[in-house]
N, C-alpha and C positions, 0 to 999 in steps of 0.2 A: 311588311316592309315594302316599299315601292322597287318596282321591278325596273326602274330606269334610276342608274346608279349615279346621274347628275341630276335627278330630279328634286328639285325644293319642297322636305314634309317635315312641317316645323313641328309635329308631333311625336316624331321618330329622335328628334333630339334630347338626349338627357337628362337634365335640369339639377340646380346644384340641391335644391328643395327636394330632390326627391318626387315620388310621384303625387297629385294630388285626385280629390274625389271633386275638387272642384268646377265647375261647370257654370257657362253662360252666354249670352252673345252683346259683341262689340257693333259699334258703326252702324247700327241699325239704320241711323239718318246722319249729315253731315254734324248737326250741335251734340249729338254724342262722343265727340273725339272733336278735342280742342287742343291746340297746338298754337304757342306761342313761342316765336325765337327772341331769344337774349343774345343781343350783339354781345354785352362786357362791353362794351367803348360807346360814345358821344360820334356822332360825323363830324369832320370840324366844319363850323361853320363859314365858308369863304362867299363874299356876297359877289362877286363875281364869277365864281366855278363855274367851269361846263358841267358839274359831275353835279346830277337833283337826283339829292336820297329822296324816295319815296315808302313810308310805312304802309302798308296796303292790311285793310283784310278780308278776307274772302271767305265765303260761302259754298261751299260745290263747286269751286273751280281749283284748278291747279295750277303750279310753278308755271306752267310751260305755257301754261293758257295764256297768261299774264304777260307772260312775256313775248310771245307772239302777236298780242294786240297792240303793246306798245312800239313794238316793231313796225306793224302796219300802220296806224294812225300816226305815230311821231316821224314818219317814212325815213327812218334810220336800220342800221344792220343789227341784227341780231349781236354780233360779237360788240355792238355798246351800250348793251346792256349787261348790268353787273346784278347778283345776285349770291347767297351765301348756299344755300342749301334749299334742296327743292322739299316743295309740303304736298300733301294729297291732295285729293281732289273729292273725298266724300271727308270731310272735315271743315270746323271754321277755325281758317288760322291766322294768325299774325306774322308778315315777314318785310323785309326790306328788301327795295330795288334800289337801283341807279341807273340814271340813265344821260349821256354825255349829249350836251346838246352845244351849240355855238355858245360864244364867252359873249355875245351881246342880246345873246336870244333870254330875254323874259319869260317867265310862265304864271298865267294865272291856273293855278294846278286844280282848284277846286272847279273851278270853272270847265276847266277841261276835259276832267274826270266824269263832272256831270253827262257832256256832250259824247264822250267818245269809250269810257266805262259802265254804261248803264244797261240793264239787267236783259234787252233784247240783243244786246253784245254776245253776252253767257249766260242763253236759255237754262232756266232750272237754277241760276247761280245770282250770286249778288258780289258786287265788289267797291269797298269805300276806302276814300284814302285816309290816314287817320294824322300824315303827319309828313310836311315836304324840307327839305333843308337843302340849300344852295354849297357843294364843298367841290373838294379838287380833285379827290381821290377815286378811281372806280371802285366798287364793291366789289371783291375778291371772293371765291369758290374757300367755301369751308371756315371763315374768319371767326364766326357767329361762335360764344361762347358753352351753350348752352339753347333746352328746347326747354320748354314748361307744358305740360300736360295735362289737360282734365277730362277724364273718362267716364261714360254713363255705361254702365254692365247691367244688362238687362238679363231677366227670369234665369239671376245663379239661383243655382244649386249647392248647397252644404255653407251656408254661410260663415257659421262658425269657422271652419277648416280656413276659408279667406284669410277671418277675420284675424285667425291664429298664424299665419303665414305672413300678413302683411306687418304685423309686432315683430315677429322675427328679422323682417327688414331693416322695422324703426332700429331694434335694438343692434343691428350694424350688420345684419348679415349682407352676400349679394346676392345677384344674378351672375348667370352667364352672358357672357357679352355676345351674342350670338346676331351675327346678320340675320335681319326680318325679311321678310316676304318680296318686300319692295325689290331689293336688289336682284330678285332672280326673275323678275318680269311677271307676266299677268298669270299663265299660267305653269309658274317655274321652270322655264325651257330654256332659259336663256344659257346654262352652263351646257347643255346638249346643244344646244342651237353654235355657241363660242367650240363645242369640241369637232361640229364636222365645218366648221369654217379653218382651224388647225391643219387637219387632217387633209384641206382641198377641197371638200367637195362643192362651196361655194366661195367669191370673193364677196368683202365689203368693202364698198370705195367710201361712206359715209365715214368718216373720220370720229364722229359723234357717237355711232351705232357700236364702231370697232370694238371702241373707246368702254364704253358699258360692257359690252360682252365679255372684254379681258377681264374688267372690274368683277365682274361676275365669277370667274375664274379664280380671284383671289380668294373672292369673301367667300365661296364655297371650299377651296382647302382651308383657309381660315378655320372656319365653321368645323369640318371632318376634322382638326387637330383639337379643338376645343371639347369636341365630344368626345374624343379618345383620350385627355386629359380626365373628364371627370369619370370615364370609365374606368382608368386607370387607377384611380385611388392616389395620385400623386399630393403629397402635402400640396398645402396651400401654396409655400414659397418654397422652391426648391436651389440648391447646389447646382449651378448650369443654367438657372435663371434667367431670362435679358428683363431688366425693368426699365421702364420709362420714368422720366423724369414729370413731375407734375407742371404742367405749363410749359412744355419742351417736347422737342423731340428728342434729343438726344435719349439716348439708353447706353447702358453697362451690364455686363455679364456677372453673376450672383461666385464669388468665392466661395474658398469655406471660411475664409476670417471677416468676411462679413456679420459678425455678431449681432449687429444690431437692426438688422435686416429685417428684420420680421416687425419688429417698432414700427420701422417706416414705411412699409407697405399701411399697417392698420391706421396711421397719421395720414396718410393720403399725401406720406412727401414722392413715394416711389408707386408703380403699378405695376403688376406681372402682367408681363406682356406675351402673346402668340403671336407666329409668324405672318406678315403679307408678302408672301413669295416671291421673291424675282430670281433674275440673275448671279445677283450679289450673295457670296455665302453666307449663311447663317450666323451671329455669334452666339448662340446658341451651346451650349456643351452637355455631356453627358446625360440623364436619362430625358431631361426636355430635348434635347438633339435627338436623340434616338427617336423618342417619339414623331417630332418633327421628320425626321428619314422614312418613318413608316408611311405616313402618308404620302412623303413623292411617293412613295416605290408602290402604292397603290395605284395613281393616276399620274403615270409619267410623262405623258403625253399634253397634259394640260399642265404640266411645269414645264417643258419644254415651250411650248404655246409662249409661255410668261416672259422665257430668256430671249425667244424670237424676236418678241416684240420689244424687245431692250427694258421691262420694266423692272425698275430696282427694289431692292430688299427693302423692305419696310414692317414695322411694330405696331400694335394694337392691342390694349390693354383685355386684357383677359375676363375681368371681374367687375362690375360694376356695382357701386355704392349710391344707393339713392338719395337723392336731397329732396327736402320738403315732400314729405310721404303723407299721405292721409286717408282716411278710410272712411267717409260715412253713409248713412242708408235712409237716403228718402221715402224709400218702398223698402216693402217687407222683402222683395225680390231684387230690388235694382241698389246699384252700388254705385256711390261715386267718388273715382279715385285720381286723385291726385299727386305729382311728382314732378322732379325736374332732372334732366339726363342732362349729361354733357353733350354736343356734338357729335356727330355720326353714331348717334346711340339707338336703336328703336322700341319705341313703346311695347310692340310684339314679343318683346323677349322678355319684358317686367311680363306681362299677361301670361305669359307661356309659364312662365314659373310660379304662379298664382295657379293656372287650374288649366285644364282646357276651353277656351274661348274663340269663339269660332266668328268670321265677319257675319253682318245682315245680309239678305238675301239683294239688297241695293249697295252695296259697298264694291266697290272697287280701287282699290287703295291708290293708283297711280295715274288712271287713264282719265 
């Protein structure tokens, strides 16, 4: 067990599979880990808009990389630039920007791309635009429907066990919805790092930095409730339940005359949800509250933390259901898998329930 009790070991987390023999390594180079975002929507096309969607994809570089340069060269702020969700930077991924520029300012995008995106921009990296659209609207934090995945697993171990575990998927089972790596920073400090910023011992004036560290804060009690659920033995759907709504946020608390409860969890019309912690009390009731209670009462100090900072109660589906799963084997040792998550979902937590998989020795998933 790690002797730092906010420390990030995605190994030490439970898994709904059970334990596996299986073993291999991920991310060895950026095209082994592909990531493509699924808006679900069209931009509308307005031929006057200040707002140019940009489809981009990249090679060894990152969200932020990306958006830093467009900052610089297009000499606009950072806050006008729009984007949905940030991607790695040891991966080749597909995503959309926006960026607001004047209502009579033209762009020849391909042209510009060449001049001011080109590969001694982002040593090591490549980045091509694949698709510009003139609309009204800025690109909004989290909008993006969905991510689609394609994974190269190099030198598994126990293949069968995989192979037998990923059937199990097809045939409807899930994962744990568990926050991956990314969110707890490079070398999982960031909930240590958020608990003596709490506590005083430093301030953040960086509004951005604050901002991830609390986040941080969440998705690790998050995580600690989601492990003491599967430790617990709790049914699948329980009495005191809160579920989400599919395509919603809204949520409702589980009756007992909810009869047909359990149908619509496995329909994917409702999700069992766990808590993201704020200020706001729980609706939450009986042995899911309870549980939920255990963990404040574990780390009270970082729920405290969360009310300081004014942040509100909020829901996060518990289980995950994979779409478009597949499994095949180029190599007698390497595996390549594919899936598609919804939003804020990470790859890290399919892999984690498959076997133990561990990054290449050049991966670094964020920087």
């Amino acid at each position: 067990m790690s002797e730092n009790p906010y420390s990030y070991v995605e190994s030490e987390l439970p898994r709904l599979l059970g334990n596996s023999s299986v073993s291999g390594v991920y991310k060895n180079k950026p095209e082994d880990f592909e990531v493509i975002e699924v808006l679900g929507f069209s931009p509308e096309v307005v031929e006057k808009g200040q707002q140019h969607w940009l489809r981009i994809r990249k090679v060894g570089v990152n969200t932020a990389a990306i958006e830093k340069q467009l900052s610089r060269a297009l000499k606009i702020h950072p806050r006008d630039i729009g984007y949905s969700g940030m991607k790695d930077r040891m991966a080749v991924t597909e995503q959309w920007f926006s960026v607001q520029l004047p209502a009579l300012q033209s762009m020849d995008w391909p042209a510009w791309f060449a001049e001011h995106m080109h590969a001694e921009v982002f040593p090591g990296g490549q980045v091509t635009l694949l698709e510009a659209v003139r609309s009204h609207r800025k690109l909004r934090r989290g909008v993006h429907k969905a991510n689609h995945f394609r994974l190269r697993l190099k030198a598994v171990e126990n293949a069968d066990d995989l192979t037998q575990r990923v059937q199990q998927l097809v045939a409807g089972g899930a994962v744990a919805n568990y926050f991956g790596p990314q969110r707890f920073g490079k070398h999982g400090d960031n909930v240590g790092q958020a608990m003596r910023m709490i506590q005083g011992e430093f301030q953040v004036r960086d509004r951005k930095l604050r901002s991830i560290l609390l986040s941080s804060v969440r998705s690790f009690l998050f995580n600690q409730y989601l492990a003491q659920r599967i430790q617990s033995n709790l049914p699948y759907v329980n009495e005191g339940d809160v579920l989400i709504l599919e395509g919603s946020q809204s949520y409702f608390t589980v009756s007992a005359d909810d009869k047909d409860i359990v149908e619509r969890v496995q329909s994917g019309d409702v999700h069992v949800s766990g808590p993201m912690f704020g200020e706001a009390p729980s609706p939450a009731k009986g042995r899911p509250a309870e549980l939920e209670q255990h963990v404040l009462d574990q780390f009270p100090a970082l729920y405290e933390g969360l009310c300081a900072a004014r942040m509100g109660h909020e829901r996060r589906p518990l289980w995950l259901r994979i779409s478009d799963l597949a499994l095949t084997w180029p190599e007698e040792t390497v595996a390549e898998l594919s899936f598609t998550l919804p939003a804020g979902a990470f790859a890290t937590s399919v892999l984690a329930e498959l076997g133990q998989f561990t990054e290449g020795e050049h991966a670094n998933s964020t920087e």
